[in-house]
C-alpha positions as CSV (number, residue, x, y, z in Angstrom):
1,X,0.0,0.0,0.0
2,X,1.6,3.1,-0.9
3,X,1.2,6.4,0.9
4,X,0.0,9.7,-0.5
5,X,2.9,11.8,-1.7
6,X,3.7,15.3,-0.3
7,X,1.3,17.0,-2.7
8,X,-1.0,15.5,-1.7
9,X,-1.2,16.0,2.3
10,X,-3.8,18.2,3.0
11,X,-3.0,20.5,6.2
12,X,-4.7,20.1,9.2
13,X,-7.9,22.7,9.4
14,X,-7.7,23.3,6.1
15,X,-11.3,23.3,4.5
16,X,-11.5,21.6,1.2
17,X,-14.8,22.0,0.1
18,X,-14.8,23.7,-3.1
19,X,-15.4,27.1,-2.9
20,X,-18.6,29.3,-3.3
21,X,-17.4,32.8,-4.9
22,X,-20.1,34.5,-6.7
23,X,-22.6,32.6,-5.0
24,X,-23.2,32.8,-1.5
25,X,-19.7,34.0,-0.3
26,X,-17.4,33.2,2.5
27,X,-18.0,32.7,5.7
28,X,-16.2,35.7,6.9
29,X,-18.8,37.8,4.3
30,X,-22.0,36.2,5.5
31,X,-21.0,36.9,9.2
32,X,-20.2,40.4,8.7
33,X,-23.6,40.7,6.7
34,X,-25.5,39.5,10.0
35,X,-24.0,41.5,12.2
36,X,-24.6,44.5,10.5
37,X,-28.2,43.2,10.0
38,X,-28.3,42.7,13.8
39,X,-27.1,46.5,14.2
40,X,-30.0,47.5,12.6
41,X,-32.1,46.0,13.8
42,X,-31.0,46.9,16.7
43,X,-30.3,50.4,16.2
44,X,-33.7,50.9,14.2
45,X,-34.6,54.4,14.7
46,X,-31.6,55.8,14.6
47,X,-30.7,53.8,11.3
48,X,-33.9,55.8,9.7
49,X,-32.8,58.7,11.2
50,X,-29.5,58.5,9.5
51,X,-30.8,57.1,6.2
52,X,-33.6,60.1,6.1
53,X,-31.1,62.5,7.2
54,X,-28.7,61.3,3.8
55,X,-31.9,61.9,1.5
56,X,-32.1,65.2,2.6
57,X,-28.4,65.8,2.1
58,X,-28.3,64.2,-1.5
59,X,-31.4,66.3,-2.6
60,X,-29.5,69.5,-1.2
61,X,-26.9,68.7,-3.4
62,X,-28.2,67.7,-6.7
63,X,-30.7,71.2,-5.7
64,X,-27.8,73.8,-4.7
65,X,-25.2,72.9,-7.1
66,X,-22.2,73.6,-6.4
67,X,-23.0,75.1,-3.3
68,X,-24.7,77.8,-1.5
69,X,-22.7,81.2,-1.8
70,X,-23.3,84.2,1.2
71,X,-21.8,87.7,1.8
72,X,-19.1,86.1,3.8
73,X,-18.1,83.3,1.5
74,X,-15.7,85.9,0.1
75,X,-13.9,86.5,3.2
76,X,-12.6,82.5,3.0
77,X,-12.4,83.3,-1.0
78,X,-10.8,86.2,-1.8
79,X,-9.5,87.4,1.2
80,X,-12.6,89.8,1.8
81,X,-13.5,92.1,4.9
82,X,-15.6,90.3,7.3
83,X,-15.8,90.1,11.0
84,X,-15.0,86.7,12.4
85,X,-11.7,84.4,12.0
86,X,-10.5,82.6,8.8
87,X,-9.3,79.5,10.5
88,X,-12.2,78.0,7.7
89,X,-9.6,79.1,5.0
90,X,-7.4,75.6,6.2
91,X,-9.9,72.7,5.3
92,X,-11.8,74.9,2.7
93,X,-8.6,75.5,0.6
94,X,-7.0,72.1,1.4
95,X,-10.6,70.5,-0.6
96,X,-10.1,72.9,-3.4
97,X,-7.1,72.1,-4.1
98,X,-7.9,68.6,-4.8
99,X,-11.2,69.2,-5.7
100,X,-14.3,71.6,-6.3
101,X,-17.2,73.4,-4.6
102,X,-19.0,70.4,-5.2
103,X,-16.7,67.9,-2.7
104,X,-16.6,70.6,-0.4
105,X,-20.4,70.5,0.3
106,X,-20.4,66.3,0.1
107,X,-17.8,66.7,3.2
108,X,-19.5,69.2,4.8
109,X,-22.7,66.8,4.5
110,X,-21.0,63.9,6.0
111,X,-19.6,65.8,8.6
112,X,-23.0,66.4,9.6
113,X,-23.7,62.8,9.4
114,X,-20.7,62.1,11.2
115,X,-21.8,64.5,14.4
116,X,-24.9,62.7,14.6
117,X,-23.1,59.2,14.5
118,X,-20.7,60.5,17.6
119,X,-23.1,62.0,19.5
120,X,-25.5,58.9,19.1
121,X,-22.6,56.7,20.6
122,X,-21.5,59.4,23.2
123,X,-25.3,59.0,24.7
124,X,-25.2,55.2,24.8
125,X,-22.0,54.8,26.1
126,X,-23.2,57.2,28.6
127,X,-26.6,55.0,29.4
128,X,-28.8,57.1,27.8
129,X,-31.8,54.8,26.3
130,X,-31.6,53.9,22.4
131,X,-34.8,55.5,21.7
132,X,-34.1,58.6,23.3
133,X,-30.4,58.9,22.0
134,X,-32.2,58.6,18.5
135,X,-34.1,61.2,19.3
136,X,-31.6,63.7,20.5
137,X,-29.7,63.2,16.8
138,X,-32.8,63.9,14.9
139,X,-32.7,68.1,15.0
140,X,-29.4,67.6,13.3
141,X,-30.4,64.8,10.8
142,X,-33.5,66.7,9.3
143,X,-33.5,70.5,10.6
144,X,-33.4,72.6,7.2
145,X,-31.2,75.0,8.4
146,X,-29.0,72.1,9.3
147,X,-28.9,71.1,5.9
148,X,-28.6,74.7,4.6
149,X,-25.7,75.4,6.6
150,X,-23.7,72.4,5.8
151,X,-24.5,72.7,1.8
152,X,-23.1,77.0,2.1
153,X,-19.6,77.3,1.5
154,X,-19.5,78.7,5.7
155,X,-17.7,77.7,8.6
156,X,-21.0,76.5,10.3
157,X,-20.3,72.9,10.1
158,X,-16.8,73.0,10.6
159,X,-17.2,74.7,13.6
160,X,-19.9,72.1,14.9
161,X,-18.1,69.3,14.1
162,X,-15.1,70.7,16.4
163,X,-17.5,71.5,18.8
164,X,-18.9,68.1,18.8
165,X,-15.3,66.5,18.9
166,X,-14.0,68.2,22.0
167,X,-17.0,67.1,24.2
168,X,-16.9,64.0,22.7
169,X,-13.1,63.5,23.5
170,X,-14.4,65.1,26.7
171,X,-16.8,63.0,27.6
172,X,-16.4,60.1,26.4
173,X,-15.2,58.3,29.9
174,X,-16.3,59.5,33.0
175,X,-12.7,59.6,34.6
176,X,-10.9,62.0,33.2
177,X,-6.6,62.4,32.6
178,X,-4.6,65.4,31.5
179,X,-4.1,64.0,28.3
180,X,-7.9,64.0,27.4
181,X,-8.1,67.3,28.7
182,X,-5.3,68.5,26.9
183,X,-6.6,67.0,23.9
184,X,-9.9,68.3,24.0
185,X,-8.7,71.7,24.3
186,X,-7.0,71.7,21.8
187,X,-10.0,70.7,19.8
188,X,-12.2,73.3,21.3
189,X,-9.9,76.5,20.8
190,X,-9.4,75.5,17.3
191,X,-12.8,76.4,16.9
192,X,-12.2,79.7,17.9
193,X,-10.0,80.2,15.2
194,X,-13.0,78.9,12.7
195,X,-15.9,81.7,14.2
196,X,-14.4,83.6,17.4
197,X,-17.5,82.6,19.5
198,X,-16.0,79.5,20.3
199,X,-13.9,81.3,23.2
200,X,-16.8,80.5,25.2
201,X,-16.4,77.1,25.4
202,X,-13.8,76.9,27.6
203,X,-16.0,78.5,30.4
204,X,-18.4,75.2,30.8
205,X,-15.6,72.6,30.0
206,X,-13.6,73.8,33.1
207,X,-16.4,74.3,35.2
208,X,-17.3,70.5,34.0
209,X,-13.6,69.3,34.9
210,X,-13.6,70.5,38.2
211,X,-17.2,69.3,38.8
212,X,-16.9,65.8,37.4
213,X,-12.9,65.6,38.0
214,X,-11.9,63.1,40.7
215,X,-10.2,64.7,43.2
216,X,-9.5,68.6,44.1
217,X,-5.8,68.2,43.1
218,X,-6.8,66.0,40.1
219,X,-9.7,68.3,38.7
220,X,-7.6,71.5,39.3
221,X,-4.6,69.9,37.3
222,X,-6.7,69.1,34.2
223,X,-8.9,72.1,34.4
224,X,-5.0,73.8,33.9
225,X,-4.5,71.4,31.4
226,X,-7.1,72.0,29.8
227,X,-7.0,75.9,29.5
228,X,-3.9,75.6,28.2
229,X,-4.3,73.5,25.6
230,X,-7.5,75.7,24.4
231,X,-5.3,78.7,24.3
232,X,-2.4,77.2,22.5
233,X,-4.1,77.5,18.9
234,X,-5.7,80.5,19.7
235,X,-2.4,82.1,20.3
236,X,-0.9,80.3,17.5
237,X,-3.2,81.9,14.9
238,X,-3.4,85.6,16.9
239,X,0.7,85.2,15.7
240,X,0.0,84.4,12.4
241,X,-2.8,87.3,12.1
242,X,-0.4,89.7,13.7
243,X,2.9,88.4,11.6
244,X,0.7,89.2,8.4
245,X,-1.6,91.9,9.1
246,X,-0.5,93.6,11.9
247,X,-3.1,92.7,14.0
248,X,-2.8,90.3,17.1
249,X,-6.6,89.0,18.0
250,X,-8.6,86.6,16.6
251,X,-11.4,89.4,14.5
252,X,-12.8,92.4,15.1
253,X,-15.7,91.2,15.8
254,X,-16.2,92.3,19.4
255,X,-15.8,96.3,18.5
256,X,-18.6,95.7,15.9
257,X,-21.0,93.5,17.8
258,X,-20.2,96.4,20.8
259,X,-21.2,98.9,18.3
260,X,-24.3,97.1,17.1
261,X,-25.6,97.3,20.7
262,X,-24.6,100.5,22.0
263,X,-26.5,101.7,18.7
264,X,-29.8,101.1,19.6
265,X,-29.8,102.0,23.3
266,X,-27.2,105.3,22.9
267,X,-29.1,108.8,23.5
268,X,-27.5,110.0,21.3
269,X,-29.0,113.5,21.8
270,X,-27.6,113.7,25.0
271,X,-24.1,112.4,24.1
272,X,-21.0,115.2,24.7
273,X,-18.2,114.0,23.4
274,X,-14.7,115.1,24.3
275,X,-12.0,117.5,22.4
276,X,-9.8,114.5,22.3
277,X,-11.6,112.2,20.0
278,X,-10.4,113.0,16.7
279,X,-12.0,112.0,13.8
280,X,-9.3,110.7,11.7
281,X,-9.2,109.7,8.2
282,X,-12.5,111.4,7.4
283,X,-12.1,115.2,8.1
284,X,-11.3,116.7,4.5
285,X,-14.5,115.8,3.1
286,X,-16.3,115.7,6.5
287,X,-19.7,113.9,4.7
288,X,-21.4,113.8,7.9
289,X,-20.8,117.7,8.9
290,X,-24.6,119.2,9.7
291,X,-24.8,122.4,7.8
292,X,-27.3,124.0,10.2
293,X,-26.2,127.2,12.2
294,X,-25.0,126.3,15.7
295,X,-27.6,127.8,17.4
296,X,-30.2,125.7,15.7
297,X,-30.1,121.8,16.2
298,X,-30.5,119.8,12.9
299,X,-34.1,117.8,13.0
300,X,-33.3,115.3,10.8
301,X,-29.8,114.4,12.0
302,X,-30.0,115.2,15.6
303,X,-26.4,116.7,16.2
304,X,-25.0,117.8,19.5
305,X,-23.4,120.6,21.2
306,X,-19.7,120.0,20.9
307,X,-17.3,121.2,23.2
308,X,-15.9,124.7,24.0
309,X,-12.8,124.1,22.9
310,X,-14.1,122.4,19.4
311,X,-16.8,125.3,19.0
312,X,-15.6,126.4,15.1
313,X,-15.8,123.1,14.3
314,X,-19.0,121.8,12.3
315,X,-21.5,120.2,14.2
316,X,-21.4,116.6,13.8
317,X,-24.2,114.0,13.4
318,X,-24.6,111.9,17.0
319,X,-24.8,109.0,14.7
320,X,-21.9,109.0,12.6
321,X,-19.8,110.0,16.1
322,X,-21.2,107.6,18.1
323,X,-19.6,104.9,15.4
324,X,-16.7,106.6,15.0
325,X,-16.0,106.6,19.2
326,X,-16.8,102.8,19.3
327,X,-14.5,102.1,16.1
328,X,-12.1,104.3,17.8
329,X,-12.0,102.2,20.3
330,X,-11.2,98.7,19.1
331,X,-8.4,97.3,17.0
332,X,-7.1,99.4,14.1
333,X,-7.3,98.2,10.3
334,X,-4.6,95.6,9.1
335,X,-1.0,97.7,8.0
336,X,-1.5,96.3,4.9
337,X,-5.1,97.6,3.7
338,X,-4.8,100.9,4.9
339,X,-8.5,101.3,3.1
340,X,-9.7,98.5,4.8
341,X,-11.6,100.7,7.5
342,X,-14.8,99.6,9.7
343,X,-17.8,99.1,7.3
344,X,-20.3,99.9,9.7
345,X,-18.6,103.4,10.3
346,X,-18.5,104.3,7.1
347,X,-22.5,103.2,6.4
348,X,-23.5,105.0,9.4
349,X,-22.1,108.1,8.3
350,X,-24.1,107.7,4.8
351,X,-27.2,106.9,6.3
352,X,-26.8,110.1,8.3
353,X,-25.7,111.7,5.1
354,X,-28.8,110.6,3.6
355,X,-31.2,111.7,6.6
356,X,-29.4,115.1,6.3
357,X,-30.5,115.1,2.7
358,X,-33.5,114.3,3.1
């Protein structure tokens, strides 16, 4: 009796049934296939959620094409005037580069897909209840302005998705080291850099850290962590602004949205300003000067008595001074765009131009 030869030992384990391509796969294929078929079913709601939530995000595309354009979208573009930080400019250009408007609303969508994906997990992880975690990703799934905001060549859903990040990184275990602290601060001050309102965040994110953080000597140290890493890119980019423009902050934004509150609650008939604020840049043509006598007060523009020691010069429209004081008052335009002056000044002095007219 002879034995089989070396060819024709099969190895132990081996399987030698023949195999099934193209018909009903592998085993490793039909396996995968029911777990994700157990997921679902699992996972229901939140698997309609997700699959309505794409629907409305492929019929934004195919309806908005490229994308949705705003006033601002030429700040990112073309290095326009606008108000709050161009930290978009990174991932914007970055996508252009490769690609077109086009890809940069499809990754704007599935970031938006993607924040309700991590905040679903976040909540289950935590214990929340399937049903109710599915229902806390639904305003982000199907709200329009959602949608909207994520199809419009904006920061809006860049800065979500950061936002969304640090707490998850955050959150994501109840005990909490330095090194998640560090890196979700890091996370949540590059936000600021995207729209300059996301300085706040570091406000509940300590006060959670020291709440939720152990010990006093072990909350304390990652609050400290913490802080510091949120601070780290806004520095970096206040060094960037200030090593190209000549301006270390973040935006202006915090003269004008001063300005846009002192506007409607100043009296401005009652304002007396002092000899010392100097209206700069605009005194040649002076378009705001009231041409009324000084003894009269102008009706339509409402100016005010001006100071002894400024009496010869024209009486100015409480308006158009009242901008200029608060511009005065915050940062000065870049070195390089010496025409680049505060946009709201310079429309509040032809609106009061206009009333004069009129």
């Amino acid at each position: 009796m002879t034995s089989p030869s070396a060819s024709q030992v099969t190895p132990a384990g081996e399987d030698t049934r023949p195999s099934q391509h193209g018909r009903a796969g592998p085993r490793g294929q039909s396996r995968r296939r029911a777990a994700v078929a157990a997921v679902l079913r699992r996972h229901w709601l939140a698997a309609a959620l997700l699959a309505a939530g794409l629907v409305l995000r492929l019929l934004a595309q195919l309806a908005y094409r490229p994308a949705l354009f705003y006033i601002d979208t030429t700040r990112y573009l073309y290095n326009a005037g606008g108000m709050d930080p161009v930290g978009y400019k990174g991932p914007l250009r970055a996508i252009l580069f490769f690609a077109n408007f086009d890809a940069v609303a499809a990754v704007q969508h599935l970031l938006g897909l993607a924040m309700a994906v991590v905040i679903y997990l976040l909540l289950l992880r935590r214990g929340v209840a399937r049903w109710l975690a599915a229902a806390a990703i639904a305003p982000i799934l199907l709200d329009a302005y959602q949608v909207q905001s994520e199809q419009a060549i904006m920061p809006g859903a860049w800065f979500e998705a950061l936002i969304v990040a640090g707490l998850a990184i955050l959150l994501w275990r109840p005990a909490i080291g330095w090194r998640r602290a560090v890196a979700a601060g890091i996370v949540l001050g590059t936000s600021a850099t995207v729209a300059q309102v996301g300085e706040a965040l570091v406000v509940p994110a300590v006060i959670y850290l020291i709440v939720a953080g152990g010990g006093r000597r072990q909350s304390l140290g990652a609050a400290a962590a913490l802080c510091a890493a949120f601070a780290a890119p806004i520095l970096a980019y206040c060094t960037v602004s200030d090593l190209l423009t000549g301006n270390f902050f973040l935006s202006h934004t915090g003269a004008t949205a001063f300005y846009g509150r002192m506007g409607g609650a100043a009296d401005c008939a009652a304002i007396r300003l002092p000899a010392s604020v100097a209206l700069t840049g605009f005194e040649k043509k002076k378009p705001w000067a009231c041409s009324q006598p000084s003894a009269r007060r102008c009706s339509s523009c409402s100016v005010v008595s001006t100071p002894s020691a400024t009496a010869s010069m024209p009486r100015l429209c409480a308006s158009a001074t009242m901008a200029r004081t608060i511009s005065a008052s915050g940062p000065s335009a870049p070195r390089r765009d010496t025409k680049d002056r505060s946009i709201f000044t310079v429309s509040t002095f032809s609106l009061c131009r206009w009333l004069k007219d009129e």
